[in-house]
C-alpha positions in Angstrom: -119.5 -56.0 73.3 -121.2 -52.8 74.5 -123.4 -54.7 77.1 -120.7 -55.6 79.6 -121.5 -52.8 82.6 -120.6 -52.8 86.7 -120.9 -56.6 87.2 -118.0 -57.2 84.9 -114.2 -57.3 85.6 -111.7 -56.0 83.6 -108.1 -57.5 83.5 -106.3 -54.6 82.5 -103.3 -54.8 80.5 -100.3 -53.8 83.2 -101.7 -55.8 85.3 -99.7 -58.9 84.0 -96.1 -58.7 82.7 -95.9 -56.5 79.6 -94.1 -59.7 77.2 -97.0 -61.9 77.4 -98.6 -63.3 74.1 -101.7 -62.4 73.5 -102.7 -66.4 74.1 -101.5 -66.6 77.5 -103.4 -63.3 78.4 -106.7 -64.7 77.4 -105.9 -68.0 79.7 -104.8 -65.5 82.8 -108.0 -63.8 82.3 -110.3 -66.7 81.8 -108.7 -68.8 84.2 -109.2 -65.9 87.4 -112.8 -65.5 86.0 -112.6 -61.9 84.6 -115.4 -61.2 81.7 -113.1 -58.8 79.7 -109.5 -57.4 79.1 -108.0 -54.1 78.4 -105.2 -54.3 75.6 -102.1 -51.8 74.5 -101.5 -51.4 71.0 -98.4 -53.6 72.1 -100.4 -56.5 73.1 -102.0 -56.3 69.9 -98.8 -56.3 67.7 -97.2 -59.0 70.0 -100.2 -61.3 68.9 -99.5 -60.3 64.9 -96.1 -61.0 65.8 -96.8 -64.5 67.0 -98.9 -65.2 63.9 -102.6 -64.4 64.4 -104.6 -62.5 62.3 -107.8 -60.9 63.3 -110.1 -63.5 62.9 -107.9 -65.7 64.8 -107.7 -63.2 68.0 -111.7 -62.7 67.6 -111.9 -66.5 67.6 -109.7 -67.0 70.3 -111.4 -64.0 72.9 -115.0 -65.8 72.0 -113.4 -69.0 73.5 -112.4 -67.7 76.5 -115.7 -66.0 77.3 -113.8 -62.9 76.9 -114.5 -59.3 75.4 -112.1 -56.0 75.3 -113.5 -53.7 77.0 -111.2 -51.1 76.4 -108.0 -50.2 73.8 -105.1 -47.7 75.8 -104.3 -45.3 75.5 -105.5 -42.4 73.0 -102.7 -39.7 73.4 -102.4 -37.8 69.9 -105.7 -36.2 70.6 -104.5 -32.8 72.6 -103.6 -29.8 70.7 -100.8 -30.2 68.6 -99.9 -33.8 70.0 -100.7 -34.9 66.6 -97.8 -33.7 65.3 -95.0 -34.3 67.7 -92.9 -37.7 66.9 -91.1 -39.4 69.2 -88.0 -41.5 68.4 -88.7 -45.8 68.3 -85.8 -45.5 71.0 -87.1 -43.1 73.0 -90.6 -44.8 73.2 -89.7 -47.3 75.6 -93.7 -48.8 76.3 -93.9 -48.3 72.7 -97.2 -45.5 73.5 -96.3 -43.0 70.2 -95.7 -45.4 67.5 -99.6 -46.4 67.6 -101.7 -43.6 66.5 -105.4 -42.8 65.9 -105.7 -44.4 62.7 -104.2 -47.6 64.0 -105.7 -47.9 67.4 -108.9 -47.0 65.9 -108.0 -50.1 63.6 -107.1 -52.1 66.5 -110.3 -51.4 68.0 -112.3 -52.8 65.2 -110.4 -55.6 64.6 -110.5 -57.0 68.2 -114.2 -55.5 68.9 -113.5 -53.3 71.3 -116.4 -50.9 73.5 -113.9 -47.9 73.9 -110.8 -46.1 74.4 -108.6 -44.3 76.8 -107.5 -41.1 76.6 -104.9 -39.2 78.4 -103.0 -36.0 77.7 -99.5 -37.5 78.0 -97.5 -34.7 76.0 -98.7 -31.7 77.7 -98.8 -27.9 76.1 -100.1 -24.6 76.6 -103.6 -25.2 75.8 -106.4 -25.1 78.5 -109.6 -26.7 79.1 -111.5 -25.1 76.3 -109.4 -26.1 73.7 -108.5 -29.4 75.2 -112.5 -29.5 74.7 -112.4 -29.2 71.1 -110.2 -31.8 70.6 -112.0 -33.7 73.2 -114.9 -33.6 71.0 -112.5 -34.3 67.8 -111.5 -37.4 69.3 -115.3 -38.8 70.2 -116.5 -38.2 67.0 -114.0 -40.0 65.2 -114.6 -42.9 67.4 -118.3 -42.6 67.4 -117.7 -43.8 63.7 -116.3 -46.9 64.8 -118.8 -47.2 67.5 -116.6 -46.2 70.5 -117.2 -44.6 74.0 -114.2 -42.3 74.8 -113.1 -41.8 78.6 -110.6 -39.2 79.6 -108.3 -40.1 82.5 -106.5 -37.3 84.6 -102.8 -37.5 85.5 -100.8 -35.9 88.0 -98.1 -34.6 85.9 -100.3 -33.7 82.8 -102.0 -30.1 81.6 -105.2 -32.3 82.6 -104.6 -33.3 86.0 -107.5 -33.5 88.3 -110.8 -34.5 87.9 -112.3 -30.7 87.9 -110.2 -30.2 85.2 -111.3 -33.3 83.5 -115.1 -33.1 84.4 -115.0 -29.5 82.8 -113.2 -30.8 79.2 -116.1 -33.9 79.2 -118.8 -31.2 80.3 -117.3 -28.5 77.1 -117.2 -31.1 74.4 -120.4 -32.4 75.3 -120.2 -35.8 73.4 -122.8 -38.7 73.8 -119.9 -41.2 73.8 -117.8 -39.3 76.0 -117.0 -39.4 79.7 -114.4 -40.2 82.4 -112.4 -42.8 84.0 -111.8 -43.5 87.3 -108.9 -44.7 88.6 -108.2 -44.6 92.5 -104.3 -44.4 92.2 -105.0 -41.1 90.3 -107.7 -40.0 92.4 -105.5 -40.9 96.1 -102.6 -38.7 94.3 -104.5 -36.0 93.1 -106.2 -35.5 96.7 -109.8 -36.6 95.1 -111.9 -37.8 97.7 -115.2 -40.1 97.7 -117.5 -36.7 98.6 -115.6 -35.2 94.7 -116.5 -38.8 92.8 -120.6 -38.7 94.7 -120.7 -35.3 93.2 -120.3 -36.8 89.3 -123.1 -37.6 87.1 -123.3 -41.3 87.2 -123.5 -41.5 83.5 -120.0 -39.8 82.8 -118.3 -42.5 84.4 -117.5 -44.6 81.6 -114.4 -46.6 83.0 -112.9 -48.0 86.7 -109.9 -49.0 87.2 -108.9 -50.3 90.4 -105.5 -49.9 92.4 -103.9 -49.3 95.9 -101.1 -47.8 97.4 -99.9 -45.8 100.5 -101.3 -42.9 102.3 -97.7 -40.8 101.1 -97.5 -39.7 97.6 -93.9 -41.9 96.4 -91.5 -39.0 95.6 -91.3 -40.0 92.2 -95.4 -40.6 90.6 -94.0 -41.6 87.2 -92.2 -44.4 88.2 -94.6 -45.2 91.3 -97.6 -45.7 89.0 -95.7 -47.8 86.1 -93.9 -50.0 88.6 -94.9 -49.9 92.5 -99.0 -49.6 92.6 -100.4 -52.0 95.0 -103.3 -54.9 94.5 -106.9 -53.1 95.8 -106.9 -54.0 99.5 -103.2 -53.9 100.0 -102.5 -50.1 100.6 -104.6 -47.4 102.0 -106.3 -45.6 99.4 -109.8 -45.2 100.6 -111.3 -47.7 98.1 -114.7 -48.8 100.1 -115.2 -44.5 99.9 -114.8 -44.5 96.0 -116.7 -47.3 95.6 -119.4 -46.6 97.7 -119.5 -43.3 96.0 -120.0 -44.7 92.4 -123.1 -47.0 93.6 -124.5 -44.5 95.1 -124.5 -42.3 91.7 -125.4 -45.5 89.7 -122.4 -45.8 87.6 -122.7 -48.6 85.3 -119.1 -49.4 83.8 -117.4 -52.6 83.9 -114.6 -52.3 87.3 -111.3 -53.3 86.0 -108.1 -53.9 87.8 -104.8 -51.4 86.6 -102.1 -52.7 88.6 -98.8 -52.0 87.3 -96.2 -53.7 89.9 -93.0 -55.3 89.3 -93.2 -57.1 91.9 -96.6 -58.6 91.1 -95.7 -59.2 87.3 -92.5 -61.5 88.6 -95.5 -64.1 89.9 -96.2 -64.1 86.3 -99.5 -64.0 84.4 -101.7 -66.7 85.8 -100.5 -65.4 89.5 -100.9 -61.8 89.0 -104.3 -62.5 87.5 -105.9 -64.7 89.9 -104.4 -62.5 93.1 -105.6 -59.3 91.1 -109.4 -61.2 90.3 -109.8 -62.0 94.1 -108.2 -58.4 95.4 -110.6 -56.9 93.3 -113.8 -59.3 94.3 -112.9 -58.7 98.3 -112.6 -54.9 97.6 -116.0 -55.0 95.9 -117.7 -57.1 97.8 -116.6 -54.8 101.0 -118.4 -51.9 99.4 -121.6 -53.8 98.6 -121.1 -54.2 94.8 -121.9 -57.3 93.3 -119.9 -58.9 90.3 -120.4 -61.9 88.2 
């Protein structure tokens, strides 16, 4: 599971619409060719729901050639999110009823090579102790053989990549690092020079997406419902990408794109137009993909 690297594509999990079974997430992803899949918590529950056990969802990635490359996201990790709970009602993706003991469950039971971690409930803390707990989080899921990468957002306590570099630089974890993703970088005004100045090694996740040059007035809803396919907007992807061959980063490259308007195509759609924006956006910057 650990062996998939920069050739492989991801279909991550907003990328199709969020009520699709588990089975016809497989299919979307086989059928458009991608070698892996990212999965919620949700996804994982909806396929219980629908009457497979573990075995059965083990069984059914092997047959479509598929691994998970990573389970999303890790958010009860920053100090004193632990302890916060947040209403069923109020937890409209259904993010906070999935903690670390159960997506650390999740993770075994579907064979997973990481998680993603955000800071999603914000605080007073800064980098040093978001560090420690940083550190907390990789080695509990360096017992369950997990990588850990820590993804910035623009309206969290960690919301640029310095800030994120210098938490994955404190904790100093083997199994710890950073992901990528180019909506976040475009609205956080990171540029390709800022991702060719990272130790190749720390990027441990990609996630591609587009969008316009102008930051939407409201980022929330812009990244959950408007991002754009990889070649559709204007976010300088050829410039990130080129940046992370040139440092030799070696994770898999998936595709995050959460769009209404691409999820009404539906799943087999979304995937295939997501699998060849993502080939023609690689391919552009010279990387070569299975």
């Amino acid at each position: 599971m650990h062996t998939i690297g920069p050739g492989d594509l991801v279909l991550c999990s907003g990328t199709v619409p969020r009520d699709v079974s588990f089975r016809d997430r497989l299919r979307a992803a086989a059928d458009a060719g991608f070698s892996a899949v990212s999965l919620w918590g949700r996804d994982y529950h909806r396929a219980r729901r629908d009457g497979h056990d573990d075995a059965e969802m083990r069984t059914m990635l092997d047959d479509h050639g598929l691994v998970v490359a990573e389970i999303d996201p890790a958010w009860w990790w920053t100090p004193g999110a632990a302890e916060v709970r947040i209403p069923a009602e109020l937890d409209t993706l259904e993010v906070f009823r999935h903690g670390e003991d159960e997506l650390f469950r999740i993770a075994d039971a579907v064979g997973a090579r990481s998680v993603n971690a955000a800071d999603v409930l914000g605080g007073s803390w800064g980098p040093e102790e978001a560090a420690e707990a940083f550190a907390r989080l990789c080695d509990g899921a360096a017992a369950h053989g997990l990588l850990v990468h820590l993804e910035w957002l623009a309206w969290s306590r960690i919301d640029t990549l310095a800030v994120a570099s210098e938490v994955v630089r404190l904790a100093d974890r083997p199994n710890g690092g950073l992901t990528i993703d180019t909506w976040h970088c475009a609205r956080t005004g990171v540029s390709a020079h800022d991702v060719a100045a990272l130790p190749g090694a720390a990027v441990l996740s990609i996630q591609l997406d587009d969008g316009p040059a102008a930051a939407e007035d409201d980022l929330l809803h812009a990244t959950l419902h408007e991002r754009r396919l990889p070649g559709e907007g204007d976010f300088d992807l050829a410039g990130y990408l080129g940046a992370l061959v040139k440092i030799g980063a070696v994770a898999p490259v998936g595709v995050e794109v959460f769009s209404d308007a691409l999820h009404a195509q539906g799943p087999m759609v979304a995937a295939r137009r997501a699998a060849q924006a993502t080939r023609a956006a690689l391919e552009r910057a010279g990387w070569a993909t299975r």
